[in-house]
C-alpha positions in Angstrom: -80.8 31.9 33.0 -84.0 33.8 32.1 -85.3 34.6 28.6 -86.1 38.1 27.5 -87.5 39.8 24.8 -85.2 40.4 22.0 -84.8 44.2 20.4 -87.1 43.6 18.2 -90.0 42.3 19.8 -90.0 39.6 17.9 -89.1 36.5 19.8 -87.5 35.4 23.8 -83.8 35.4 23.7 -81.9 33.5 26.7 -79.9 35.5 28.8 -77.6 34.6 31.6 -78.1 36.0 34.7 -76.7 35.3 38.3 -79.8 34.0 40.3 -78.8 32.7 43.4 -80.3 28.8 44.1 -81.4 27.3 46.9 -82.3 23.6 47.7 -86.0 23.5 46.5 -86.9 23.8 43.1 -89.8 26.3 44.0 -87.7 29.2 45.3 -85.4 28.6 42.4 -88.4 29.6 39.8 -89.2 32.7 42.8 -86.4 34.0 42.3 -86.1 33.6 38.5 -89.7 35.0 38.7 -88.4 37.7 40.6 -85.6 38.2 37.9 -87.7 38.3 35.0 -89.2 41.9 35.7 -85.9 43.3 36.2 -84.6 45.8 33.3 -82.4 43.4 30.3 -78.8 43.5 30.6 -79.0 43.3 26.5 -79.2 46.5 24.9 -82.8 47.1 23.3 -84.6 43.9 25.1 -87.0 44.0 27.7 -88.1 41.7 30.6 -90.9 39.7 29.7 -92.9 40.9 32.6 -93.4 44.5 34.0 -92.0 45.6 36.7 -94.7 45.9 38.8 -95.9 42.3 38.2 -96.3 40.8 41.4 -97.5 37.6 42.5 -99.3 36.6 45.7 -98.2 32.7 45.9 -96.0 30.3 43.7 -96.0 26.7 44.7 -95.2 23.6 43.0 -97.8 20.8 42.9 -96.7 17.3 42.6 -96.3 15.7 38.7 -94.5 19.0 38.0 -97.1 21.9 37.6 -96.1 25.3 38.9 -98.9 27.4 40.0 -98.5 31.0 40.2 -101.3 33.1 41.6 -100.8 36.8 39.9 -101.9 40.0 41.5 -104.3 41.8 39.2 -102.7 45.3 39.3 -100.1 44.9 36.8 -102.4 43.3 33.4 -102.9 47.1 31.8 -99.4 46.9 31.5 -99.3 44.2 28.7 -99.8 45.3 25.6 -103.0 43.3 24.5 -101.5 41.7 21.3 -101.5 37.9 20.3 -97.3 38.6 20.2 -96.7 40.2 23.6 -99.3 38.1 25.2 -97.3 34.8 24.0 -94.3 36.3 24.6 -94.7 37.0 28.3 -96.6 33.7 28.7 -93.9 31.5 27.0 -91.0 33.6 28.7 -92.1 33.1 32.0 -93.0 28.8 31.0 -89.9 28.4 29.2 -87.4 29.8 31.8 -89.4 28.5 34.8 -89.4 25.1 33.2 -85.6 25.2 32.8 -83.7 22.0 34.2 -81.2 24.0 35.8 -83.8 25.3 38.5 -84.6 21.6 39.4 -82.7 21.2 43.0 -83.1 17.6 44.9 -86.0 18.9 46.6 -88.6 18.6 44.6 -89.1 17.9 40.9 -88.0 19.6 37.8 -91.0 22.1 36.6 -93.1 20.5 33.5 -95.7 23.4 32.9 -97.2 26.5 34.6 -100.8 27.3 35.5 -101.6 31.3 35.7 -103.7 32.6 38.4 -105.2 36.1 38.7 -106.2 36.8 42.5 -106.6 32.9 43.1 -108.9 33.0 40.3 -108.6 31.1 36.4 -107.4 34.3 33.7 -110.7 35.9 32.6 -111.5 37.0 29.3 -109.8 40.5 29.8 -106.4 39.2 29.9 -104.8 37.3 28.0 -106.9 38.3 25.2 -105.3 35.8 23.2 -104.6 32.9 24.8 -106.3 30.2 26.7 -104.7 30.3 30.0 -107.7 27.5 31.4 -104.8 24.9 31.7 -101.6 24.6 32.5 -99.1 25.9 29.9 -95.8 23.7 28.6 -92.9 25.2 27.0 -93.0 26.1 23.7 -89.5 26.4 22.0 -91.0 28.4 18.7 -91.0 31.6 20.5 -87.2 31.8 21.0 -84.4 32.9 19.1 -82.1 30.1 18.3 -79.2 32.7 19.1 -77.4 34.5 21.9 -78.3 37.7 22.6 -74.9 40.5 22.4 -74.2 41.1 26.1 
């Protein structure tokens, strides 16, 4: 399960998807991660990251923070708007922070802290958001329904 970005740009939209899990809860969110910048299966949304978003590291810190340590070669590819900023952040937090990628080893994820080449988010992206601490999930960015499949 990994939310996208609905047709309309609007809001995240859940959609199902077939991730394969494994018994630790960090290479469930890698290969969510790795899902989310994959084309939608719902006509007219879009992944919430680009497809050339890569990451150098992901690795889960004890008392639930996520820590993912971006590569910088894919920010130009956001559009820098307060929307599509808090989209991508909040669909990458609110599907990463999903109980159903909790395995018994490890815990379940409680927030995600960005990294951009090991380094804190500077001022160039996000624009609009204030990526200095971890983030938590934030339930007012998604669409209550289902998107059509």
């Amino acid at each position: 399960p990994i939310y996208v970005i609905s047709a309309d740009g609007a809001a995240l939209v859940h959609e199902g998807r077939s991730i394969p899990f494994g018994e630790y809860t960090v290479d469930n969110c890698r290969a969510a991660l790795d899902e989310m910048t994959k084309p939608s299966q719902n006509v007219g949304c879009t992944p919430v990251l680009p497809q050339i978003a890569e990451y150098n590291a992901l690795f889960l810190m004890p008392g639930g923070e996520l820590v993912i340590d971006f590569k910088l070669t894919w920010q130009n590819a956001v559009p820098k708007s307060a929307s599509a900023e808090s989209l991508m952040i909040y669909g990458v937090v609110n599907t990463l922070t999903q109980a159903a990628l909790k395995k018994a080893i490890r815990e379940q994820v409680k927030s995600v802290r960005f990294l951009f080449e090991g380094q804190a988010p500077t001022d160039l992206f996000p624009v609009h958001l204030d990526l200095s601490r971890p983030i938590t999930p934030d339930p007012q960015w998604i669409r209550k329904v289902e998107a059509a499949q």
